[in-house]
Residue frames as a rotation matrix with the C-alpha (Angstrom) as fourth column:
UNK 1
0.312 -0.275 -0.909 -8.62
-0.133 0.935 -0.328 6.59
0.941 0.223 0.255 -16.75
UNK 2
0.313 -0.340 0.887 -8.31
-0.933 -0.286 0.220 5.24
0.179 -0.896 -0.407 -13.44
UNK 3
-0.639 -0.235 0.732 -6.91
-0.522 0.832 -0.189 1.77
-0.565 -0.503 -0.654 -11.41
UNK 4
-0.286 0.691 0.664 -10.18
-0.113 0.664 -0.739 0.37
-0.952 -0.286 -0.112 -12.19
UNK 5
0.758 0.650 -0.062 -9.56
-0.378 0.359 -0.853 0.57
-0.532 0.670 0.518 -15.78
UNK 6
-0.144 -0.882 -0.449 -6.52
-0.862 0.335 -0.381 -0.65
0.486 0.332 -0.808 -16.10
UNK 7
-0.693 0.384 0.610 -7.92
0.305 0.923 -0.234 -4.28
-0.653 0.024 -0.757 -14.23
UNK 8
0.313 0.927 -0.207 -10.87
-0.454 -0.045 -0.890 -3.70
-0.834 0.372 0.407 -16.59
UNK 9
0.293 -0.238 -0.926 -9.08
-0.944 -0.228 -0.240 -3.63
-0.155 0.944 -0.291 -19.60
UNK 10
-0.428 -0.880 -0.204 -6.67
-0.903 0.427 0.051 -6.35
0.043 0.206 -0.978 -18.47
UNK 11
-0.621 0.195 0.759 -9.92
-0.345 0.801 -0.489 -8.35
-0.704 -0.565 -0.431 -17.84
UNK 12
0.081 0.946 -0.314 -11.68
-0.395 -0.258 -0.881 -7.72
-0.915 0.196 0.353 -20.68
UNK 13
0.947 -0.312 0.073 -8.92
0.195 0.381 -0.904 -8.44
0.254 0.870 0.422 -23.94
UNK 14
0.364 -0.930 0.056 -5.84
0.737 0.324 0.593 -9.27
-0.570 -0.175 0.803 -24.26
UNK 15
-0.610 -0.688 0.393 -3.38
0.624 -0.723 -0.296 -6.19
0.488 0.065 0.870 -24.46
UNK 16
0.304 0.824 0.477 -5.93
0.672 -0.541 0.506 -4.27
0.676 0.167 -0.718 -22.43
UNK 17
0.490 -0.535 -0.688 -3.77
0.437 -0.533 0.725 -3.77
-0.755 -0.656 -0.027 -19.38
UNK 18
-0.457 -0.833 0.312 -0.90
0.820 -0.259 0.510 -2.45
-0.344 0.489 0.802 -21.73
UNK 19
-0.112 0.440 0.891 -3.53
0.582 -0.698 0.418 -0.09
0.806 0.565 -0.178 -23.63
UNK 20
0.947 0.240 0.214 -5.09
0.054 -0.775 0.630 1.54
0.317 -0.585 -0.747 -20.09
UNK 21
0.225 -0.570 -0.790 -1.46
0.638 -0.526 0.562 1.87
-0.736 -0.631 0.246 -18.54
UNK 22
-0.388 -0.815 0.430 -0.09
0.915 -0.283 0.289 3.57
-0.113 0.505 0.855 -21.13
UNK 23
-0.005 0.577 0.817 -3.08
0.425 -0.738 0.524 5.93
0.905 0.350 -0.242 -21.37
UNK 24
0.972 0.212 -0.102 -2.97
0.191 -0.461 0.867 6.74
0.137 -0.862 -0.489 -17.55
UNK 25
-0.047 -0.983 -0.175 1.14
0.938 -0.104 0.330 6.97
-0.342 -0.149 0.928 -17.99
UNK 26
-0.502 -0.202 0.841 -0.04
0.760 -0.566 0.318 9.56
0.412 0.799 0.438 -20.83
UNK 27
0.002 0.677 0.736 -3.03
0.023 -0.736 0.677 11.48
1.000 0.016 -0.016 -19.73
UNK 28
0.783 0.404 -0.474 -2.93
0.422 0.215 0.881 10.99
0.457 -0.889 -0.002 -15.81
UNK 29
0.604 -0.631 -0.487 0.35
0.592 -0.054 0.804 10.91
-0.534 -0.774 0.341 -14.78
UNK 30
0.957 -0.152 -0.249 2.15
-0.266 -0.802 -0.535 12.58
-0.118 0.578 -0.807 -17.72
UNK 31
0.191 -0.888 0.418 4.87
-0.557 0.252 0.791 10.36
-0.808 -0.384 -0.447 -17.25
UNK 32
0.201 -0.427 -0.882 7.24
-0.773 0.484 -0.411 8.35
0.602 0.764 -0.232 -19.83
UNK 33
0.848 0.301 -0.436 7.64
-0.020 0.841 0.541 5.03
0.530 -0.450 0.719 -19.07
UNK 34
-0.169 -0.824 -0.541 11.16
0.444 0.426 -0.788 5.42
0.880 -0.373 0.294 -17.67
UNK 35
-0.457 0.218 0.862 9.82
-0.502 -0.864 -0.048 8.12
0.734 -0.455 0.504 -15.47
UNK 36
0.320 0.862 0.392 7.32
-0.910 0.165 0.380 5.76
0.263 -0.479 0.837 -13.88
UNK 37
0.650 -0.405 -0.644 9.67
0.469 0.880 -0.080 2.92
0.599 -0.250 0.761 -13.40
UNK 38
-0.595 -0.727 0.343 12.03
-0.025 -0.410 -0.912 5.51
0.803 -0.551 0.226 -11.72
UNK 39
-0.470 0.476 0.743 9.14
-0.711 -0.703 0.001 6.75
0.523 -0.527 0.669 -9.53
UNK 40
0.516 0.813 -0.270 7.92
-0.727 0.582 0.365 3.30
0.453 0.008 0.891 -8.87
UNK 41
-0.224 -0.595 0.772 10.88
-0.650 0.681 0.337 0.65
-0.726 -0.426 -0.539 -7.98
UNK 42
0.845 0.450 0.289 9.57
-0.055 0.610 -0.790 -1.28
-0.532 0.652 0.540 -11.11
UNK 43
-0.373 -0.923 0.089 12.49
0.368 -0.060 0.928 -2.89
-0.852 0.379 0.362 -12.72
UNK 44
-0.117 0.144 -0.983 12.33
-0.536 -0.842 -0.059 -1.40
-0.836 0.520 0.176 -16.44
UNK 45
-0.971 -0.071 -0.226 12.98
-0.193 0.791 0.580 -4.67
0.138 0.607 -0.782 -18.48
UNK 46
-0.659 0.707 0.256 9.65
0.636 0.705 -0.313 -5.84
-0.402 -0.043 -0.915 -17.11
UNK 47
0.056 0.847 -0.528 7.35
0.329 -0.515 -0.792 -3.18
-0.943 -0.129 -0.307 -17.94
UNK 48
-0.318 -0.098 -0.943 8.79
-0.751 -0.581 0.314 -2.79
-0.579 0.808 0.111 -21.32
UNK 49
-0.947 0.319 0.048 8.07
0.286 0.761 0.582 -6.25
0.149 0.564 -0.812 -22.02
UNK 50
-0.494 0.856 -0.152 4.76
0.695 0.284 -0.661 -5.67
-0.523 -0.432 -0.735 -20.48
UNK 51
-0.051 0.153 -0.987 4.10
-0.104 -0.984 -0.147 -2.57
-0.993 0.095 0.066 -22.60
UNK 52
-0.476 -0.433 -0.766 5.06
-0.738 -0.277 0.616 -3.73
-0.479 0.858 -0.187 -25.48
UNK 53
0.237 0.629 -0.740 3.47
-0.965 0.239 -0.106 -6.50
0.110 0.740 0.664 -26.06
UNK 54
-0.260 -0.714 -0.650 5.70
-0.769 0.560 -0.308 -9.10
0.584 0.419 -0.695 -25.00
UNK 55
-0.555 0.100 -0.826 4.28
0.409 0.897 -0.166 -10.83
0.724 -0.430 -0.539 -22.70
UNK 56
0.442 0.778 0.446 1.22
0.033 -0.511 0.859 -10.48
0.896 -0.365 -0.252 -20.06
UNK 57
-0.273 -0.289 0.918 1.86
-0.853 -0.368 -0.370 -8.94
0.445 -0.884 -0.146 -16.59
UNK 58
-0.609 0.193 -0.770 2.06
0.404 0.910 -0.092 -11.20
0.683 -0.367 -0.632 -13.59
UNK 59
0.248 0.574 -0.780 0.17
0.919 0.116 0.377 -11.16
0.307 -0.811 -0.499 -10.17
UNK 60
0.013 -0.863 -0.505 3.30
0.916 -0.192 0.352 -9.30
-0.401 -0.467 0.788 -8.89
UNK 61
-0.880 -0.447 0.161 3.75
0.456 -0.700 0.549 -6.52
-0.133 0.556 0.820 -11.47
UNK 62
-0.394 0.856 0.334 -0.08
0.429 -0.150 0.891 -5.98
0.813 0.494 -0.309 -11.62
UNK 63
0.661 0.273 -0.699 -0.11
0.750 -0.220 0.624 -5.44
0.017 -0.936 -0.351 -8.02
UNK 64
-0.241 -0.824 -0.513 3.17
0.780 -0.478 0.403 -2.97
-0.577 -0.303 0.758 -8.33
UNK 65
-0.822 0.282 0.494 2.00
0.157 -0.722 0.673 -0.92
0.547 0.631 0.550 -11.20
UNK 66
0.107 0.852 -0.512 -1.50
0.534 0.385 0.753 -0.87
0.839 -0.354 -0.413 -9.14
UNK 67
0.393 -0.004 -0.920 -0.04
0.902 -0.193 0.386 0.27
-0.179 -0.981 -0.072 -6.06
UNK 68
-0.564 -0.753 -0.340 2.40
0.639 -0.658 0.398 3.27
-0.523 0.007 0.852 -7.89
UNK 69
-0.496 0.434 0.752 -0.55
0.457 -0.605 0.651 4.46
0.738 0.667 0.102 -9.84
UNK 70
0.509 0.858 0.066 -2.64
0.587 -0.402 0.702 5.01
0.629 -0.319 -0.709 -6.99
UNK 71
0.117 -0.830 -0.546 0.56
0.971 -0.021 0.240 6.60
-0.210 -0.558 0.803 -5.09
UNK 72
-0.905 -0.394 0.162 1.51
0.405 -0.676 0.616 8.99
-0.133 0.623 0.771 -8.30
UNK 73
-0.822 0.353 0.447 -1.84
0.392 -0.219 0.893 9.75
0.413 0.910 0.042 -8.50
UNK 74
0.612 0.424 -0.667 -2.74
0.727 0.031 0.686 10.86
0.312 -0.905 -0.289 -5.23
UNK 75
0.617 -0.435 0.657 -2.33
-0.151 -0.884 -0.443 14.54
0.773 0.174 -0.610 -4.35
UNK 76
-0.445 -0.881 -0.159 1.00
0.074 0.140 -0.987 14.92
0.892 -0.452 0.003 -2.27
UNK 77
-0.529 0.314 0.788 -1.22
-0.662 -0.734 -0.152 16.31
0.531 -0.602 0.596 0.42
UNK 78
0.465 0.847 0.257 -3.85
-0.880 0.474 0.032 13.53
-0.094 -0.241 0.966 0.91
UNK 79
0.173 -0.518 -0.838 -1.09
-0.352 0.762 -0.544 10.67
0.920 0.389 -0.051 0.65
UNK 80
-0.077 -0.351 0.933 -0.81
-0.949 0.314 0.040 8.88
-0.307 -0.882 -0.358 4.40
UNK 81
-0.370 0.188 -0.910 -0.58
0.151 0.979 0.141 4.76
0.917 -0.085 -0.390 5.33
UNK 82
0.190 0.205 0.960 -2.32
-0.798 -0.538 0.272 3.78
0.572 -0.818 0.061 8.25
UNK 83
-0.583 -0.793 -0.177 -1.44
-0.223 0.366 -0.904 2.38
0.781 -0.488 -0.390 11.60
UNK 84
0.361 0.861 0.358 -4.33
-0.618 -0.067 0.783 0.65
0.699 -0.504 0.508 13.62
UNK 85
-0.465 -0.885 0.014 -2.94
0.079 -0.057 -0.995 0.28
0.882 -0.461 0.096 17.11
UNK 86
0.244 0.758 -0.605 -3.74
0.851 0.132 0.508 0.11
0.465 -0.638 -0.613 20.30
UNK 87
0.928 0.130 0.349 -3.24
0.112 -0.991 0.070 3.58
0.355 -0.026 -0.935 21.96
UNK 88
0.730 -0.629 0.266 0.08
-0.036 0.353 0.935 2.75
-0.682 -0.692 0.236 24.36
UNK 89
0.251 -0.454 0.855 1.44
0.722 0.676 0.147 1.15
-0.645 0.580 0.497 20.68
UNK 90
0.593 0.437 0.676 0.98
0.755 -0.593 -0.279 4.51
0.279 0.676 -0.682 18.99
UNK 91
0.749 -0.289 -0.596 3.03
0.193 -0.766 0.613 6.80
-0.634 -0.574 -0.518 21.39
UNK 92
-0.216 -0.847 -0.486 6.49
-0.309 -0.413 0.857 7.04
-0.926 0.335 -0.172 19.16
UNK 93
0.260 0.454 0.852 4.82
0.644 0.576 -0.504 6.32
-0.719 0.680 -0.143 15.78
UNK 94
-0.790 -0.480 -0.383 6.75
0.236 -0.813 0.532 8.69
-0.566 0.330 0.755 13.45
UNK 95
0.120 0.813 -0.569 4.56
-0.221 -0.537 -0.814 11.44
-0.968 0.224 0.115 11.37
UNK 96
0.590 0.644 -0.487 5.69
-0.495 -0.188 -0.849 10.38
-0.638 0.742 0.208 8.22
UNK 97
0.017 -0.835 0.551 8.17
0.098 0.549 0.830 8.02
-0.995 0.040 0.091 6.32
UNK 98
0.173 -0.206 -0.963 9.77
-0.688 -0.725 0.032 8.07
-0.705 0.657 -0.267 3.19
UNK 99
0.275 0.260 0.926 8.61
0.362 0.864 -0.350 5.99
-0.891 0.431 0.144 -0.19
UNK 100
0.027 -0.373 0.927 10.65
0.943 0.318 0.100 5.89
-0.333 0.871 0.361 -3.30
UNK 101
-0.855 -0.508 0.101 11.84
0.511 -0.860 0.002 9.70
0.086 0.054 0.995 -2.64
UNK 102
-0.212 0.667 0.714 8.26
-0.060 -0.738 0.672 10.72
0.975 0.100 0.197 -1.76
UNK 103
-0.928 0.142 0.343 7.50
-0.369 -0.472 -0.801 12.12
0.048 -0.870 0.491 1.68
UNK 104
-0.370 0.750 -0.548 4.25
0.061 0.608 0.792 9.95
0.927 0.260 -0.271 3.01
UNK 105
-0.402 -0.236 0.885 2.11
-0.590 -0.672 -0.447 10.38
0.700 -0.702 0.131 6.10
UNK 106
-0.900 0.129 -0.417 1.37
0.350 0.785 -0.511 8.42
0.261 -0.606 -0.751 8.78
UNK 107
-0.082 0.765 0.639 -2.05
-0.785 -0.444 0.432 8.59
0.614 -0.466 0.637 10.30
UNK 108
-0.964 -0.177 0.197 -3.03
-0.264 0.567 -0.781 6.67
0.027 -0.805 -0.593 13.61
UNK 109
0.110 0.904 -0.413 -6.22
-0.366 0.423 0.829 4.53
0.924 0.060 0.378 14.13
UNK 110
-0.778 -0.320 0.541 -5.97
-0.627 0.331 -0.705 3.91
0.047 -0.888 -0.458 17.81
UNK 111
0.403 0.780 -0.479 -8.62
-0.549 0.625 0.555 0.75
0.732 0.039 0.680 18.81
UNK 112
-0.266 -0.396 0.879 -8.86
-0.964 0.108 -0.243 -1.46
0.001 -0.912 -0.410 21.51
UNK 113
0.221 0.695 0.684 -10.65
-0.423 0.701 -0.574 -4.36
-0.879 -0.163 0.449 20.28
UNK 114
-0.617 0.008 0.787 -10.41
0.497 0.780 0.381 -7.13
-0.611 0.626 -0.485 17.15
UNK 115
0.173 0.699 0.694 -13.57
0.966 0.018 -0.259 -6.11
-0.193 0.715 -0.672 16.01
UNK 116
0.655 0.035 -0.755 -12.53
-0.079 -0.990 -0.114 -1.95
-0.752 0.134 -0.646 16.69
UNK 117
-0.210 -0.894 -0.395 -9.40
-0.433 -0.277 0.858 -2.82
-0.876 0.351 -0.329 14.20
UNK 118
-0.444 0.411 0.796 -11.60
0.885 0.342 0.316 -4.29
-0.142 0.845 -0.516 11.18
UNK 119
0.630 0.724 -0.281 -13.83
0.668 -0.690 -0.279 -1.36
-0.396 -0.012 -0.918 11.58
UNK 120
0.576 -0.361 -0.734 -10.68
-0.327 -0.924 0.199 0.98
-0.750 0.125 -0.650 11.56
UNK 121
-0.618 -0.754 0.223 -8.92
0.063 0.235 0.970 -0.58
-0.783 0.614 -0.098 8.81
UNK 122
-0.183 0.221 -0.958 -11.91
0.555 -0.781 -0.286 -0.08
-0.811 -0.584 0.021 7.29
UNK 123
0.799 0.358 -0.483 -12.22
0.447 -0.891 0.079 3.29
-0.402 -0.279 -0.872 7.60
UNK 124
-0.346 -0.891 -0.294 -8.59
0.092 -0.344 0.934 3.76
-0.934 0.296 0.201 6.68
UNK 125
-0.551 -0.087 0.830 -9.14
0.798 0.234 0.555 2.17
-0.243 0.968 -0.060 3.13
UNK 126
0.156 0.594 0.789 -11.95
0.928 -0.361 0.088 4.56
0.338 0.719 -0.607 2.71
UNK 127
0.627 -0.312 -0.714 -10.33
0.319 -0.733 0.600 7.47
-0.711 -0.604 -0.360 3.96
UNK 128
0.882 -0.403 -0.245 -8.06
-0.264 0.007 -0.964 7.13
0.390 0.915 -0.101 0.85
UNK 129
0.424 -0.795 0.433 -4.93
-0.620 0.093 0.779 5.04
-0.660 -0.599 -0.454 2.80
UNK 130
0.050 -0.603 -0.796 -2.21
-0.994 0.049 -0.099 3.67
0.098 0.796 -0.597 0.67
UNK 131
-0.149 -0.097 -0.984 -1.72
0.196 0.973 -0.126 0.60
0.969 -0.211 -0.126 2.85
UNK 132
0.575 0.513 0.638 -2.29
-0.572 -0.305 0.761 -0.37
0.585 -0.802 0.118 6.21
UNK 133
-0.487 -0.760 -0.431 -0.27
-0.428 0.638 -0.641 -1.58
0.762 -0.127 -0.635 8.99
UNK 134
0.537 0.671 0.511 -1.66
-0.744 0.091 0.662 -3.85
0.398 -0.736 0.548 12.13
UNK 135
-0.066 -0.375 0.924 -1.33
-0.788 0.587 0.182 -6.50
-0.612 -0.717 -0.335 14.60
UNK 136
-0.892 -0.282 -0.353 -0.59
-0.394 0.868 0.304 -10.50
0.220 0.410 -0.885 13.27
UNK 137
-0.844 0.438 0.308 -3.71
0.284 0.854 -0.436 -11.49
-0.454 -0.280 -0.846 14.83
UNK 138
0.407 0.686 -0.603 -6.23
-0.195 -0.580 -0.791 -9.15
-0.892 0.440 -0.103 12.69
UNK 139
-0.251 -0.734 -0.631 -4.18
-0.614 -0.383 0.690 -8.87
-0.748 0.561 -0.354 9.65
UNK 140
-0.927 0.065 0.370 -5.37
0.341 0.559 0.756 -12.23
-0.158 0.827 -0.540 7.71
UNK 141
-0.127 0.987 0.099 -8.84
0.844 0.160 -0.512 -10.96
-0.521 0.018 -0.853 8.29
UNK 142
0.255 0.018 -0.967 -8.07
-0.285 -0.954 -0.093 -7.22
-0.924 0.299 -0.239 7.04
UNK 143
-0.703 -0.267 -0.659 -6.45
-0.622 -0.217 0.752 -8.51
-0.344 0.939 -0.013 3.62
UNK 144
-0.530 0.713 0.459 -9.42
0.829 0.551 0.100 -10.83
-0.181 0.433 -0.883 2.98
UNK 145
0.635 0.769 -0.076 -11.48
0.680 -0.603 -0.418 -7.22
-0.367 0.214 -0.905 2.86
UNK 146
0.400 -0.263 -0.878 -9.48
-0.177 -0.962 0.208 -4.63
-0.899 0.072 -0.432 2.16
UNK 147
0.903 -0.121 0.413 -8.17
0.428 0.347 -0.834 -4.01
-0.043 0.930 0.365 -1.70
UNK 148
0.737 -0.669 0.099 -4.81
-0.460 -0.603 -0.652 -2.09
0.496 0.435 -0.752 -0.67
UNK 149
-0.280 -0.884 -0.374 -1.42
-0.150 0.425 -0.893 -3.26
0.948 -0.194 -0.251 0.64
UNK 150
0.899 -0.112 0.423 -1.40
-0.396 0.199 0.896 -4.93
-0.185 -0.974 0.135 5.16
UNK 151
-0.373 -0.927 -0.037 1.76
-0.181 0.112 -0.977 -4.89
0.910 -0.358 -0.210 6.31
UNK 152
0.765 0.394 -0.509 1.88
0.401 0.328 0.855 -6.94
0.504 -0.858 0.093 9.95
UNK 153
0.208 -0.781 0.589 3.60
-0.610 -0.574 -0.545 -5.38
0.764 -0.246 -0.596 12.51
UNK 154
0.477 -0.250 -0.843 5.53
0.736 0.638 0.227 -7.93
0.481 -0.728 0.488 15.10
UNK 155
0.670 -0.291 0.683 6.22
-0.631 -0.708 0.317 -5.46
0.392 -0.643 -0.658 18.50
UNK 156
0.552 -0.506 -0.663 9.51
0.366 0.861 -0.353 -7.33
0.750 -0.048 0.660 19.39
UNK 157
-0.788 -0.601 -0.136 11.27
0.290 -0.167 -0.942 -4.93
0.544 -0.781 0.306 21.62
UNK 158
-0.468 0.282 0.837 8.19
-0.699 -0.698 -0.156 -4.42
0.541 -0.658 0.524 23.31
UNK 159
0.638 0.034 -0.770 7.92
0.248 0.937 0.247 -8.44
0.729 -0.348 0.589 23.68
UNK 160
0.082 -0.626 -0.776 11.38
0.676 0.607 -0.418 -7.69
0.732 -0.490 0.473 25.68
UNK 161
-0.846 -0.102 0.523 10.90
-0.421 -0.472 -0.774 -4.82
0.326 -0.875 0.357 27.78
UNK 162
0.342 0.673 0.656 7.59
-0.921 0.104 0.375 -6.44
0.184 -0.732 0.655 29.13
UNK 163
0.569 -0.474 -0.672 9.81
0.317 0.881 -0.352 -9.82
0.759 -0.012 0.651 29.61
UNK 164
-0.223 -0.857 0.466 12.14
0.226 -0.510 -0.830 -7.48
0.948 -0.080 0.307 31.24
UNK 165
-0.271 0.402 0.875 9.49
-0.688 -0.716 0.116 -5.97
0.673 -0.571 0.470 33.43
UNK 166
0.591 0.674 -0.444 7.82
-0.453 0.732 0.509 -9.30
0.668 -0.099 0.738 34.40
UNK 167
-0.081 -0.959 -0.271 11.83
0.319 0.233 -0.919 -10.65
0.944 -0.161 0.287 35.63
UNK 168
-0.711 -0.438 0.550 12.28
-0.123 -0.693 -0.711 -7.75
0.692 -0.573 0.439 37.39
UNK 169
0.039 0.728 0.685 8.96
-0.921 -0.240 0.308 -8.13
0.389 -0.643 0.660 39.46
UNK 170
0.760 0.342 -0.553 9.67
-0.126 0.912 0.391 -12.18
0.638 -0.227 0.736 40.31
């Protein structure tokens, strides 16, 4: 049972999402549902309604359960987000940051071009990357392809130290 049957299901009959999480809660992850709302950030009220029967998952909760399966279910080893960057942008990029008590690595995508940072986003996705971060000016074009999380990054203190620099040279 993977992601892709748990949107199957939920596309196919009603209660299907509810049937394939519960089987990947059981047989995948081995987890109880409180377990997987701990491990997740999922509030618990919702997913019990959503489990049970009460009512169908939104957008929101389909994307969250979505993103924590493929998390939890992704050896610890082979777990990174990537960061497509020009090289310069990349220099203090920490190795690895820390989601919902799990230890996650960073990997760099260095590029120099628009079209190199589609290419390397990508490459990320199929690489097996949780989510990707980039520039604001790529970013609507990466979530129109890509199926996992784009987080934009806005370089503000490096808006002011090249302000800074610019001053200083007039």
């Amino acid at each position: 049972m993977t992601v892709d049957d748990l949107i199957t299901g939920m596309l196919r009959e009603e209660g299907g999402f509810q049937i394939a999480l519960r089987n990947i809660l059981n047989e995948e992850l081995h987890m109880t549902l409180n377990e997987f709302c701990e491990a997740s950030g999922i509030s618990k009220s919702t997913l019990y309604k959503v489990i049970e029967g009460g009512r169908e998952p939104n957008l929101r909760t389909v994307r969250q359960v979505v993103s924590a399966i493929k998390i939890l279910s992704t050896s610890e080893d082979m777990r990174f987000i990537a960061i497509i960057a020009a090289s310069n942008a990349l220099e203090n990029v920490p190795r690895y940051v820390e989601v919902n008590g799990m230890r996650i690595k960073v990997h760099e995508y260095p590029v120099m071009t628009l079209e190199d940072a589609i290419i390397a986003a990508v490459r990320a996705e199929r690489d097996g990357a949780l989510g990707v971060v980039c520039a604001p000016i790529v970013a609507p074009t990466v979530e129109k392809i890509l199926s996992i999380p784009v987080s934009r990054v806005i370089p503000t203190q490096s808006i002011h130290v090249a302000l800074e620099r610019l001053t200083n040279t007039m």
